[in-house]
DRENPA-3360 file (N, C-alpha, C; in nm, 2 decimals, always signed):
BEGIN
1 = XXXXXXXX = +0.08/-0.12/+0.00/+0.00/+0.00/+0.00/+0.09/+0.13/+0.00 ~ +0.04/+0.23/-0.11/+0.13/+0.35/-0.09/+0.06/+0.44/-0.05 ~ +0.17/+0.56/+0.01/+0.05/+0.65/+0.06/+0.05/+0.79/-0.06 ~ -0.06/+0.83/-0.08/-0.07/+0.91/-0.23/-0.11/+1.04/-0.18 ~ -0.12/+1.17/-0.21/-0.18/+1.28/-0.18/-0.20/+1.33/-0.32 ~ -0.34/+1.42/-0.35/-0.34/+1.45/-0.50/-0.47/+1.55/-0.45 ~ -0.38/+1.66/-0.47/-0.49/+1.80/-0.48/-0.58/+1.84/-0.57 ~ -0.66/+1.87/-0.53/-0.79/+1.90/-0.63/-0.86/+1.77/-0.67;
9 = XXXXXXXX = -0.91/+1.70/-0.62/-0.92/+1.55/-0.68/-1.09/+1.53/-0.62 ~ -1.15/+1.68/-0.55/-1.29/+1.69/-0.59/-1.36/+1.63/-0.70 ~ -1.25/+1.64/-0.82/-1.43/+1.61/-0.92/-1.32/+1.61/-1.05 ~ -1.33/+1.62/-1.14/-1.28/+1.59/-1.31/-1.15/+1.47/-1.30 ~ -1.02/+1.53/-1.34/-0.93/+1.43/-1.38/-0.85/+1.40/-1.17 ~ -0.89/+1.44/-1.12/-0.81/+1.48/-0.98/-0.90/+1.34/-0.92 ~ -1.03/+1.35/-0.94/-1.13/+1.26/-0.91/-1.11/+1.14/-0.91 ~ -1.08/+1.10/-1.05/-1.03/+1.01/-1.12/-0.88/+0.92/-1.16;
17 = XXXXXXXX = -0.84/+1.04/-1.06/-0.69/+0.94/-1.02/-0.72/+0.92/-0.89 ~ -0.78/+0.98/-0.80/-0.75/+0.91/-0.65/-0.82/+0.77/-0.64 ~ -0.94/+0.79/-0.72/-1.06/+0.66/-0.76/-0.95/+0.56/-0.82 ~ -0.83/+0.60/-0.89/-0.74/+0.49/-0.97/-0.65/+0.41/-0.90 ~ -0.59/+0.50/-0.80/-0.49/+0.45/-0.69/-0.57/+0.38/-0.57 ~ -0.66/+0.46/-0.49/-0.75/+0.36/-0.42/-0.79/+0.23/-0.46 ~ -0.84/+0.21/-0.59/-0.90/+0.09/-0.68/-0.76/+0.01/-0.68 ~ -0.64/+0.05/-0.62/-0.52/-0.03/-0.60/-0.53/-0.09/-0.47;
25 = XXXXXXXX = -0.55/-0.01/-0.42/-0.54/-0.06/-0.24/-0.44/+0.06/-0.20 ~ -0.42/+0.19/-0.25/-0.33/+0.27/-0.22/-0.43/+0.40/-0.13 ~ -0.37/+0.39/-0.02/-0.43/+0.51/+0.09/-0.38/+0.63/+0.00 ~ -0.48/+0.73/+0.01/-0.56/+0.83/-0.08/-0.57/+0.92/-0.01 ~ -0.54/+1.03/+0.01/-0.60/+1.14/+0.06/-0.58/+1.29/-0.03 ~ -0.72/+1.34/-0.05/-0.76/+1.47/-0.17/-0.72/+1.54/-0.09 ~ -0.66/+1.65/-0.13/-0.64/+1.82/-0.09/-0.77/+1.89/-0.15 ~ -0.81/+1.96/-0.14/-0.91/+2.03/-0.20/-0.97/+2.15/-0.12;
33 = XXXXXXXX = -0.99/+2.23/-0.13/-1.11/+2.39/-0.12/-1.26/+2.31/-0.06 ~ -1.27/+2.25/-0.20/-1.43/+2.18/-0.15/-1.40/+2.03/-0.19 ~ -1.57/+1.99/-0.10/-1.56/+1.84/-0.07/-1.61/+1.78/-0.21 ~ -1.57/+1.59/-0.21/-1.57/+1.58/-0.28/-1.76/+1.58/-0.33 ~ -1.83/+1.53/-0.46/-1.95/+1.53/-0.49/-2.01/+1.43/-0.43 ~ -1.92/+1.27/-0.40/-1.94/+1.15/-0.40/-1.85/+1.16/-0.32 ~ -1.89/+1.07/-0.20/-1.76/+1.02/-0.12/-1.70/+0.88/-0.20 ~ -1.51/+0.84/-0.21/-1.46/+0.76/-0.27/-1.40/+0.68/-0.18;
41 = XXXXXXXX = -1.45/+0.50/-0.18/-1.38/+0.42/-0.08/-1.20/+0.46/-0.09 ~ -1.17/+0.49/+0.04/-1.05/+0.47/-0.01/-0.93/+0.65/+0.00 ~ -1.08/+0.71/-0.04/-1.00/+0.89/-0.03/-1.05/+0.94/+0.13 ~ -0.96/+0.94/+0.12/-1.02/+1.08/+0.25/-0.96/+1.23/+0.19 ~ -1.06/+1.34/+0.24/-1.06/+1.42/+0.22/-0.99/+1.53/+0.28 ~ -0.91/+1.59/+0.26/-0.82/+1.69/+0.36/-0.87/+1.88/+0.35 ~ -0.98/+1.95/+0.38/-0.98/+2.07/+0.32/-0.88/+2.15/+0.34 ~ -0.78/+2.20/+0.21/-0.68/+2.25/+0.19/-0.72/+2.34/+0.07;
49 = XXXXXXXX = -0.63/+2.48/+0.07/-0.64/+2.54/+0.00/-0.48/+2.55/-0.04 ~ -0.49/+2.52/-0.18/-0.29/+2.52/-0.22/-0.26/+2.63/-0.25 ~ -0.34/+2.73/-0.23/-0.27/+2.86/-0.23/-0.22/+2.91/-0.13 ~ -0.27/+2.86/+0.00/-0.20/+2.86/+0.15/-0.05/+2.80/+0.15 ~ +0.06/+2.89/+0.16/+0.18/+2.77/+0.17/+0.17/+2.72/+0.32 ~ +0.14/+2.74/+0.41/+0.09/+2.70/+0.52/-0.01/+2.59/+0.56 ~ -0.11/+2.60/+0.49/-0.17/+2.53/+0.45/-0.15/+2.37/+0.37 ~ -0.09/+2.39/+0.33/-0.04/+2.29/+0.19/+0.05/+2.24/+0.33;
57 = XXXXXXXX = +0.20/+2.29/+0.40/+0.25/+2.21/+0.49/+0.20/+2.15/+0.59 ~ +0.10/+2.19/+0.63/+0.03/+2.15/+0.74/-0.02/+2.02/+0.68 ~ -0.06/+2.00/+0.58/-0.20/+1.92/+0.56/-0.07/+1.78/+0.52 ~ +0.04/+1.80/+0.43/+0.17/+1.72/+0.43/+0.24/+1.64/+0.56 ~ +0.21/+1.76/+0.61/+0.27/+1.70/+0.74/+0.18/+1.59/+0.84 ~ +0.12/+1.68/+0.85/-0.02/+1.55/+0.92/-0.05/+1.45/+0.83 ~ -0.01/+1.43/+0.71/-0.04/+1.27/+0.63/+0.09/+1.21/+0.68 ~ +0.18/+1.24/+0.67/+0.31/+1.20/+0.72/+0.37/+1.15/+0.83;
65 = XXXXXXXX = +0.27/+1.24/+0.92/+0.25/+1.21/+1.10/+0.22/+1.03/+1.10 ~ +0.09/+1.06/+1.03/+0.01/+0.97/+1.05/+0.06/+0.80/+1.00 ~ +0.17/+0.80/+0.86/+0.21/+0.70/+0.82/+0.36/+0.68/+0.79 ~ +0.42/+0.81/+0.83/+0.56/+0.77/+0.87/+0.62/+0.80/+0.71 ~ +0.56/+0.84/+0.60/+0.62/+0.83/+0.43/+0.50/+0.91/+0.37 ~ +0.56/+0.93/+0.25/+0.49/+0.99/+0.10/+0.52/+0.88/+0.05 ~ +0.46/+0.81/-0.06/+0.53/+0.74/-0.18/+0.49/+0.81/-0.28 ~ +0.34/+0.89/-0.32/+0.29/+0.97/-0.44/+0.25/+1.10/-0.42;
73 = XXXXXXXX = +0.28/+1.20/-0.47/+0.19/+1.33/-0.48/+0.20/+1.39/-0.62 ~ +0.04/+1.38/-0.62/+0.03/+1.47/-0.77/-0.03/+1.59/-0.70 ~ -0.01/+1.71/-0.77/-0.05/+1.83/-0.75/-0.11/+1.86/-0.91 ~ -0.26/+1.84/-0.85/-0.34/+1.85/-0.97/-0.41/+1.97/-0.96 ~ -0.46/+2.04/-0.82/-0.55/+2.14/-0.81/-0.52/+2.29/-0.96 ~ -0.63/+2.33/-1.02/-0.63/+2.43/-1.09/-0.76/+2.50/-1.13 ~ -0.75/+2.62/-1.20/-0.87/+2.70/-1.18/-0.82/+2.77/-1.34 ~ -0.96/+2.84/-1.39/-0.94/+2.93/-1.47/-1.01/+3.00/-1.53;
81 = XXXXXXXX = -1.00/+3.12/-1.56/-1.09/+3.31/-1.56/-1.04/+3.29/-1.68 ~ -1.18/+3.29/-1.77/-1.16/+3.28/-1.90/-1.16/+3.44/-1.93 ~ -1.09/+3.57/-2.00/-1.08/+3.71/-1.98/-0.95/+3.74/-2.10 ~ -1.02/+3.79/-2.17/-0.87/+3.85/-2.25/-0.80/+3.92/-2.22 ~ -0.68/+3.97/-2.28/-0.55/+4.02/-2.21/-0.58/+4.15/-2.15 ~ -0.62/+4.22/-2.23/-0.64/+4.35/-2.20/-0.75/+4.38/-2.06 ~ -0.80/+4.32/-2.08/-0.91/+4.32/-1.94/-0.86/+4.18/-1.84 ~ -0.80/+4.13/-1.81/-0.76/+4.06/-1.68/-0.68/+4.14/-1.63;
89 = XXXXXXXX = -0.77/+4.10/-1.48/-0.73/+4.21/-1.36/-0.62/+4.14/-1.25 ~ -0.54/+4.24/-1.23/-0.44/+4.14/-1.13/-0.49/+4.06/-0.99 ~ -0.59/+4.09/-0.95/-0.67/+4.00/-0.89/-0.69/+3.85/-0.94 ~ -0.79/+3.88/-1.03/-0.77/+3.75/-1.12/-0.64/+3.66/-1.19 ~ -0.57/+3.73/-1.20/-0.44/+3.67/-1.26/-0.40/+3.63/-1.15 ~ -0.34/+3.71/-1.01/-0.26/+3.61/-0.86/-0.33/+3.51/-0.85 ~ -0.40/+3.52/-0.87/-0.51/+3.39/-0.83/-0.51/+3.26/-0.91 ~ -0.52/+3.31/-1.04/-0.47/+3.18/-1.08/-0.37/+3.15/-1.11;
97 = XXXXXXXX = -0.22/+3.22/-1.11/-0.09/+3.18/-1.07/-0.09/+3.15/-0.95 ~ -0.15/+3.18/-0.85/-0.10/+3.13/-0.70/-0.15/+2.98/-0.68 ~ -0.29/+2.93/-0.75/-0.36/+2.78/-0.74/-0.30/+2.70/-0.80 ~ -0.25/+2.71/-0.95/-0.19/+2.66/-1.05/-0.07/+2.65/-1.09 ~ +0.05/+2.74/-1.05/+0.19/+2.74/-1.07/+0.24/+2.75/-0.91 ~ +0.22/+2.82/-0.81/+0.27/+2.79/-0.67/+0.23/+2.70/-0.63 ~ +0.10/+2.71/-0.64/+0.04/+2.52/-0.54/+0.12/+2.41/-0.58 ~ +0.14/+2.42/-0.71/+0.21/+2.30/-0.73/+0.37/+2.29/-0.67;
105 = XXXXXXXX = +0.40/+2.42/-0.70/+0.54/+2.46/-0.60/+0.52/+2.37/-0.45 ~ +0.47/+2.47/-0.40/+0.40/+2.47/-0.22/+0.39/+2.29/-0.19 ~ +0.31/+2.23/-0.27/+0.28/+2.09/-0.27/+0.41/+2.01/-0.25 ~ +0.49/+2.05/-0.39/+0.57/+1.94/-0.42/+0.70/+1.99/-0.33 ~ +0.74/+2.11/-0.31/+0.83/+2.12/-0.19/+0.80/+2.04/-0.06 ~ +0.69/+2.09/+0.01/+0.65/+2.06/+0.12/+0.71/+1.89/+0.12 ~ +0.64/+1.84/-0.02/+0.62/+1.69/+0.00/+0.80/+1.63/-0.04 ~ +0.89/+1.68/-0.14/+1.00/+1.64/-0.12/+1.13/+1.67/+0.00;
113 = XXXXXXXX = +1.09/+1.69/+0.04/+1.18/+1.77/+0.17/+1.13/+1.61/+0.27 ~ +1.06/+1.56/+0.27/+0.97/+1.43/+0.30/+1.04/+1.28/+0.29 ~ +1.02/+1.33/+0.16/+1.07/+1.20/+0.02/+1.20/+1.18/+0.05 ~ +1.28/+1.30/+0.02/+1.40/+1.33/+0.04/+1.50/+1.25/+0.15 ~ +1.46/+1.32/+0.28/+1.48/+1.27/+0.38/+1.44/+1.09/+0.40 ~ +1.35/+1.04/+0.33/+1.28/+0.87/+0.38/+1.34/+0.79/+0.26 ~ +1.44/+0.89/+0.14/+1.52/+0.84/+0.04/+1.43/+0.76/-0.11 ~ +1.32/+0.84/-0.13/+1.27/+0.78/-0.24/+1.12/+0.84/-0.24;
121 = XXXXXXXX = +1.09/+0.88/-0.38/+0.93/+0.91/-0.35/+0.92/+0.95/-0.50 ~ +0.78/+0.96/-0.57/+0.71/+1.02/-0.71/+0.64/+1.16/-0.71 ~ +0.71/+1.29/-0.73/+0.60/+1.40/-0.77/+0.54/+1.44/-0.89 ~ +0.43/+1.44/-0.89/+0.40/+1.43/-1.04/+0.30/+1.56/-0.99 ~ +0.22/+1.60/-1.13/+0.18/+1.70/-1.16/+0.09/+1.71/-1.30 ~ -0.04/+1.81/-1.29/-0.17/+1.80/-1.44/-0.06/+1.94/-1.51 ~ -0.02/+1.92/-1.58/+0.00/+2.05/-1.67/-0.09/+2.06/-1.77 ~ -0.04/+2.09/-1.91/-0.15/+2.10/-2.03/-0.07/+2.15/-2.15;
129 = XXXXXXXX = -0.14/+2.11/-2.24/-0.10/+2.15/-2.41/-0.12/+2.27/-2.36 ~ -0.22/+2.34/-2.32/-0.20/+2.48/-2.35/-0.07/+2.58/-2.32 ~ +0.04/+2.50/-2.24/+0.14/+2.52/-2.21/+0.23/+2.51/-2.33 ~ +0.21/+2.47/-2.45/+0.26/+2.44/-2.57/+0.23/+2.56/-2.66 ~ +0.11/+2.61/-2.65/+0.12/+2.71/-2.78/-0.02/+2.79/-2.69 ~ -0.04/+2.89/-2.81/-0.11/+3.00/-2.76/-0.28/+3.00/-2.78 ~ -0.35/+3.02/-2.66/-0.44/+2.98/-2.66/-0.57/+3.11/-2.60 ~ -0.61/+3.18/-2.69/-0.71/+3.26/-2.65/-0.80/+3.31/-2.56;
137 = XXXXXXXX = -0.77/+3.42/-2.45/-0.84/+3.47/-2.36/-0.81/+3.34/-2.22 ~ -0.71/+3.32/-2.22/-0.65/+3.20/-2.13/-0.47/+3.25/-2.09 ~ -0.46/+3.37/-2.09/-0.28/+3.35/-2.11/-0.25/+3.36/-1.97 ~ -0.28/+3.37/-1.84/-0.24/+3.36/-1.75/-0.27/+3.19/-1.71 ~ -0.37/+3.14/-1.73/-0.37/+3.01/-1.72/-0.25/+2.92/-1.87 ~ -0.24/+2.97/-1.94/-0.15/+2.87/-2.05/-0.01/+2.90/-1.98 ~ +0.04/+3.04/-1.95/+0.15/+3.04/-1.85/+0.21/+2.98/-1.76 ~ +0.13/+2.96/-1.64/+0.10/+2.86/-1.55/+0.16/+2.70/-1.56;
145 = XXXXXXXX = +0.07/+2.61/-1.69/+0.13/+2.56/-1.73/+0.21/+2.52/-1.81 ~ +0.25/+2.66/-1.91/+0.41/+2.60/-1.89/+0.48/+2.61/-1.79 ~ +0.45/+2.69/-1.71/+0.56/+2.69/-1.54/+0.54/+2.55/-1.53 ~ +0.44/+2.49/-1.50/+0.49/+2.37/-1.41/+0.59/+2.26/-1.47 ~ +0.59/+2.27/-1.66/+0.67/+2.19/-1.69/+0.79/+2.22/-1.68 ~ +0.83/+2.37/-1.66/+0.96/+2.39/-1.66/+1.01/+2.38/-1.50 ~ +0.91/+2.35/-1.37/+0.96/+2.33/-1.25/+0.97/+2.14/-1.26 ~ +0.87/+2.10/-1.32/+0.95/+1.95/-1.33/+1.08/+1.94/-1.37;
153 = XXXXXXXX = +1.12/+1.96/-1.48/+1.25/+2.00/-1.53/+1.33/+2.02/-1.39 ~ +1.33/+2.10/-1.34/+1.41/+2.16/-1.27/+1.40/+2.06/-1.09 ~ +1.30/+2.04/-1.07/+1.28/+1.95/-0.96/+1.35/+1.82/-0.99 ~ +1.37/+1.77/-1.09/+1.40/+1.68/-1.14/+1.54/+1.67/-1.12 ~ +1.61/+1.80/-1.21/+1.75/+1.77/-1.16/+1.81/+1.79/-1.07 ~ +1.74/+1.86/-0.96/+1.78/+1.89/-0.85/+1.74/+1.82/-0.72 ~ +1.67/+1.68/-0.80/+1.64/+1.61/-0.67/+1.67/+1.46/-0.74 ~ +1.73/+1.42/-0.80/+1.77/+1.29/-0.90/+1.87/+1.26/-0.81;
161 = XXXXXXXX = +1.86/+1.19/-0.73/+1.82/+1.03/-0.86/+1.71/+0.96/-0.73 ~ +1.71/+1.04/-0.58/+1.61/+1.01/-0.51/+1.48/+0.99/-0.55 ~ +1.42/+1.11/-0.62/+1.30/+1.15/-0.59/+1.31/+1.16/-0.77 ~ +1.20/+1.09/-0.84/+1.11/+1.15/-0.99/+1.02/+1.20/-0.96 ~ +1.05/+1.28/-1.10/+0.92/+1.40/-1.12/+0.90/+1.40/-1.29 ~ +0.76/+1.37/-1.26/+0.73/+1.42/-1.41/+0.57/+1.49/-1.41 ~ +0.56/+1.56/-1.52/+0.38/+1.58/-1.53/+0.36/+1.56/-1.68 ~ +0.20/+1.54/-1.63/+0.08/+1.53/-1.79/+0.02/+1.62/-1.80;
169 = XXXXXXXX = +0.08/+1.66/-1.97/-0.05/+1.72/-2.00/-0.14/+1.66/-2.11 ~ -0.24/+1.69/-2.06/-0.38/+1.65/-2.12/-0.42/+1.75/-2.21 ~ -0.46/+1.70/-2.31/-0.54/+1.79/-2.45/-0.67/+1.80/-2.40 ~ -0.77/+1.82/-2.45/-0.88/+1.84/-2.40/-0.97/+1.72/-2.33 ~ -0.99/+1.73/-2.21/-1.09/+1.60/-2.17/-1.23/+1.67/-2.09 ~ -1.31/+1.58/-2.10/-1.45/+1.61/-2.05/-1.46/+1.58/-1.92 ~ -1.43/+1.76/-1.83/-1.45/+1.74/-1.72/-1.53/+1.85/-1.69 ~ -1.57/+1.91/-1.53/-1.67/+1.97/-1.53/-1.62/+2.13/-1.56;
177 = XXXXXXXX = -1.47/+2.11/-1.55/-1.44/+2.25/-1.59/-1.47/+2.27/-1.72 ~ -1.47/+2.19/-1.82/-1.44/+2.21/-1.99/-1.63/+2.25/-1.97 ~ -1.69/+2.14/-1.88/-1.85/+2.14/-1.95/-1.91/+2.27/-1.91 ~ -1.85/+2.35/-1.79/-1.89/+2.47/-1.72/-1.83/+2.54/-1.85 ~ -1.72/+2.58/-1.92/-1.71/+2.67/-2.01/-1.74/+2.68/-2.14 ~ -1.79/+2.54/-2.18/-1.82/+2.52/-2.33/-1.94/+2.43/-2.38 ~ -2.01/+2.57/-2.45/-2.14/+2.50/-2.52/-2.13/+2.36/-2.59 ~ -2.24/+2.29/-2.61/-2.24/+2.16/-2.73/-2.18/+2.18/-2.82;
185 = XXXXXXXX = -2.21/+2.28/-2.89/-2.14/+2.29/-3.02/-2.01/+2.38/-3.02 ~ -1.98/+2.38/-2.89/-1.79/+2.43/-2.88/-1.73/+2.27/-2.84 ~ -1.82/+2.21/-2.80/-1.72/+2.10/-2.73/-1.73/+2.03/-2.90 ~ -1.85/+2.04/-2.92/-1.83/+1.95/-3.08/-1.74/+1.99/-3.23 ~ -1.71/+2.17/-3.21/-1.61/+2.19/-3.26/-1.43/+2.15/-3.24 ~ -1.43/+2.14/-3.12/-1.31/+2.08/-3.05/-1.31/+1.94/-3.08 ~ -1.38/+1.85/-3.09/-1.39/+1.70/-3.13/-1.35/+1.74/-3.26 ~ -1.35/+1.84/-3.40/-1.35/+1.79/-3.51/-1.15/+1.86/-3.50;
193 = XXXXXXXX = -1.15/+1.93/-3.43/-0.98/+1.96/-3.42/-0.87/+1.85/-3.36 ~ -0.95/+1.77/-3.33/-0.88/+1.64/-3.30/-0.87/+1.50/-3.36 ~ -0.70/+1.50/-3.38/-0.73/+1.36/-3.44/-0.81/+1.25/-3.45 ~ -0.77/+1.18/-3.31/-0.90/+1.08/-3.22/-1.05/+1.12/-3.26 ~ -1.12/+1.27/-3.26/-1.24/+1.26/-3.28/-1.28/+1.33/-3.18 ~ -1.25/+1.28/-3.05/-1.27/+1.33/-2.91/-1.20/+1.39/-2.81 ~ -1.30/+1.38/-2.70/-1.24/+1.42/-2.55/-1.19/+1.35/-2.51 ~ -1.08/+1.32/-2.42/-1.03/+1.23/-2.33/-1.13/+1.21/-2.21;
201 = XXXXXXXX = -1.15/+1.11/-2.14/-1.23/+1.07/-2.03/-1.08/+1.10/-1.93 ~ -1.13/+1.15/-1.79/-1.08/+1.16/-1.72/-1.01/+1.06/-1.66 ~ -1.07/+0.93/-1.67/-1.00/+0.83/-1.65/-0.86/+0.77/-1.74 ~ -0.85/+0.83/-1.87/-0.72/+0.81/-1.91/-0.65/+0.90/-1.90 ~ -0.68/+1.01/-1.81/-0.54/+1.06/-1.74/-0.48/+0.99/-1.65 ~ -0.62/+0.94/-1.54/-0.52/+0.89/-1.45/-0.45/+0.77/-1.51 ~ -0.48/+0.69/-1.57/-0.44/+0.56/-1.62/-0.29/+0.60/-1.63 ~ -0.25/+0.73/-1.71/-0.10/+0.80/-1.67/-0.06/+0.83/-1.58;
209 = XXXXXXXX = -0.13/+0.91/-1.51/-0.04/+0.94/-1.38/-0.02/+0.80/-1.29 ~ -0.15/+0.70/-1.29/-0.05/+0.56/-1.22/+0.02/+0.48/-1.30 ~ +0.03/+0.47/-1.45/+0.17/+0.44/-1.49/+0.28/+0.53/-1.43 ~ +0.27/+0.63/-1.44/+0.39/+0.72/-1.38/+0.43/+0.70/-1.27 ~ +0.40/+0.68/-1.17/+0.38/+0.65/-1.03/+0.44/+0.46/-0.99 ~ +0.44/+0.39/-1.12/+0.45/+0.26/-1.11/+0.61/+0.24/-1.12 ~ +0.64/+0.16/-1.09/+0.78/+0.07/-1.09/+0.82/+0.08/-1.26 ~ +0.70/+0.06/-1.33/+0.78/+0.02/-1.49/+0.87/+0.12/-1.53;
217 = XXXXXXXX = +0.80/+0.26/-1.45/+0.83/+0.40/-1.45/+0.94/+0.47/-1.41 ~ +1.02/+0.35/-1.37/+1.15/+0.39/-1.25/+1.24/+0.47/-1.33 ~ +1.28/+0.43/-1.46/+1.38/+0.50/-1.53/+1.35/+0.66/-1.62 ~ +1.19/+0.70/-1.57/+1.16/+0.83/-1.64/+1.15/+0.92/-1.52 ~ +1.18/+1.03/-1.54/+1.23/+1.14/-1.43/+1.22/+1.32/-1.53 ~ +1.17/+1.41/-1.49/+1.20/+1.51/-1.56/+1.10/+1.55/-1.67 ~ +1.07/+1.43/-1.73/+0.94/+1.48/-1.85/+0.83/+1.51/-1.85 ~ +0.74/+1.58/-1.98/+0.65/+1.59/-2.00/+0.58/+1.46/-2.09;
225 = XXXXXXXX = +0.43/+1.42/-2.01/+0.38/+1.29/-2.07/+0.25/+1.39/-2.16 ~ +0.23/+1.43/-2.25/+0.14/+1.46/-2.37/+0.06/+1.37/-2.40 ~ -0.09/+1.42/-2.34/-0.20/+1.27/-2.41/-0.35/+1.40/-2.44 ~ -0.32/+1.41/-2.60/-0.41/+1.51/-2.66/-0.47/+1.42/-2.76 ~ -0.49/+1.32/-2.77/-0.57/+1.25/-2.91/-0.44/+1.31/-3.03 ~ -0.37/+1.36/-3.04/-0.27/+1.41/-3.14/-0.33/+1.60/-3.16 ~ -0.40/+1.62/-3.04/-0.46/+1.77/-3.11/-0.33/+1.87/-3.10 ~ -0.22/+1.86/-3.06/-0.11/+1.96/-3.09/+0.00/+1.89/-3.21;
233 = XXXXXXXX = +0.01/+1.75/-3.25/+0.10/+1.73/-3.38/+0.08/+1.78/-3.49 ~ -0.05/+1.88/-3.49/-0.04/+1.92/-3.65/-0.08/+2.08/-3.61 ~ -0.06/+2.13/-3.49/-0.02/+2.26/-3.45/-0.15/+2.36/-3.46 ~ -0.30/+2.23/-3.42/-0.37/+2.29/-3.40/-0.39/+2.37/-3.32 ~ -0.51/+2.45/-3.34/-0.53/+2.58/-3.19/-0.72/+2.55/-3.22 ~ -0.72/+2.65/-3.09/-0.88/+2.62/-3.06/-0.92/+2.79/-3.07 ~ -0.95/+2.82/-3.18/-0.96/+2.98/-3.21/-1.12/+3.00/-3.17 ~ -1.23/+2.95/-3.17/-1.38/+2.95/-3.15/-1.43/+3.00/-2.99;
241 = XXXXXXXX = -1.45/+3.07/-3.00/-1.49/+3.08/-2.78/-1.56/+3.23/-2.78 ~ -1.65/+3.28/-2.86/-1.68/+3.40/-2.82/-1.79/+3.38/-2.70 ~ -1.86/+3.28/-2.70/-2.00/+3.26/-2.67/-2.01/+3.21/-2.50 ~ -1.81/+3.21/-2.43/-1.84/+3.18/-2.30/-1.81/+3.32/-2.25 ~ -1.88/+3.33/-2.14/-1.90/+3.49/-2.07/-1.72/+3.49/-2.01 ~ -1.67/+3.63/-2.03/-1.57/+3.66/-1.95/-1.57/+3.65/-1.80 ~ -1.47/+3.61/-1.75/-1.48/+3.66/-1.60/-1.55/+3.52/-1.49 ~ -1.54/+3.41/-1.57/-1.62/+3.29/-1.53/-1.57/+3.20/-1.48;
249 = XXX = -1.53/+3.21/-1.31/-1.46/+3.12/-1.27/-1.49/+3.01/-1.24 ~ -1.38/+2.87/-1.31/-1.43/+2.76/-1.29/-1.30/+2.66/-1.23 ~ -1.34/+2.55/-1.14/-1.21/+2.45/-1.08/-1.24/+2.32/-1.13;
% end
């Protein structure tokens, strides 16, 4: 049994990896703001806000108390204010650099300093294609993650050969953030920009992050895992979005 922590795992792909590791026999416990929808055999719930660096240690520490190790932490929690450049307010922007690029900081520090010390542990992390190329009325959130791929990178070499780190990004999947921001016929325009046809289900993210997390995985450290149906190999973009309201925050 390992012990896992994975923030934001309320509800879309976060949900769906704790439900993947539990469904192992691996003790589970969500970080999250809010509870989950469904309680999951297996998760316990921790209300944490990863914008607290305080917060985030605290809630590390007390899983730690309790079982003596980390063996997983994904820091999945994220948010995003759909708002074009010229109108996002620096309110809105700390906010979603502080959930999205520090939390995952705040997380994965707290939790290697841990790892470190007990000589072995997996940080992983949700990035995104949108971290690849430019993506309209989103640039504080496509920023973000590219930050986190370039702190894997960097967690990586500065904590090898102990401790791996890698993250996924995911191309578009049907979670409640995508369904909160996008009509039928935006989600059905985005299906025809994809190779595959479709969305990813939330459950083949996690299917990655617990490959990542597994033994087969021992010799990957440092990278980015890309699972978009192919929607960035031919340097698609998603130019269509007039029709979601600005200013619409969603997790």
């Amino acid at each position: 049994m390992r012990v896992v922590l994975i923030s934001g795992a309320s509800s879309g792909i976060g949900a769906a990896t704790a439900t993947r590791f539990a469904e192992a026999g691996d003790r589970v416990y969500n970080l999250d703001v809010r509870p989950p929808a469904a309680a999951a055999p297996g998760v316990t719930w921790l209300a944490t806000d990863v914008a607290n660096w305080a917060a985030v240690e605290e809630a590390v520490a007390g899983v730690h108390r309790e079982h003596g190790r980390l063996d997983v932490v994904i820091a999945n929690a994220g948010i995003s204010i759909r708002h074009h450049v010229l109108e996002t307010t620096w309110a809105e922007a700390r906010q979603v650099v502080d959930v999205n690029l520090l939390g995952v900081f705040a997380l994965w520090q707290a939790s290697a300093r841990r790892m470190v010390a007990q000589g072995g542990g997996v940080l992983l992390a949700t990035a995104s294609v949108n971290g690849h190329r430019g993506f309209p009325h989103y640039a504080d959130y496509n920023a973000t993650k590219a930050g986190i791929a370039a702190l894997c990178r960097t967690f990586a070499l500065e904590l090898s050969p102990v401790v791996r780190v890698a993250c996924v990004s995911p191309g578009a999947v049907l979670t409640p953030m995508q369904l909160a921001e996008y009509s039928p016929e935006m989600l059905a325009a985005v299906n025809e920009r994809i190779p595959a046809g479709r969305h990813a289900r939330p459950a083949e993210i996690a299917a990655a992050f617990f490959y990542l997390a597994s033994a087969e995985a021992a010799f990957l450290t440092g990278q980015e895992l890309v699972i978009d149906g192919g929607e960035i190999a031919g340097s698609t973009t998603s130019d269509f979005g007039a029709a979601v309201p600005q200013g619409s925050l969603v997790s």
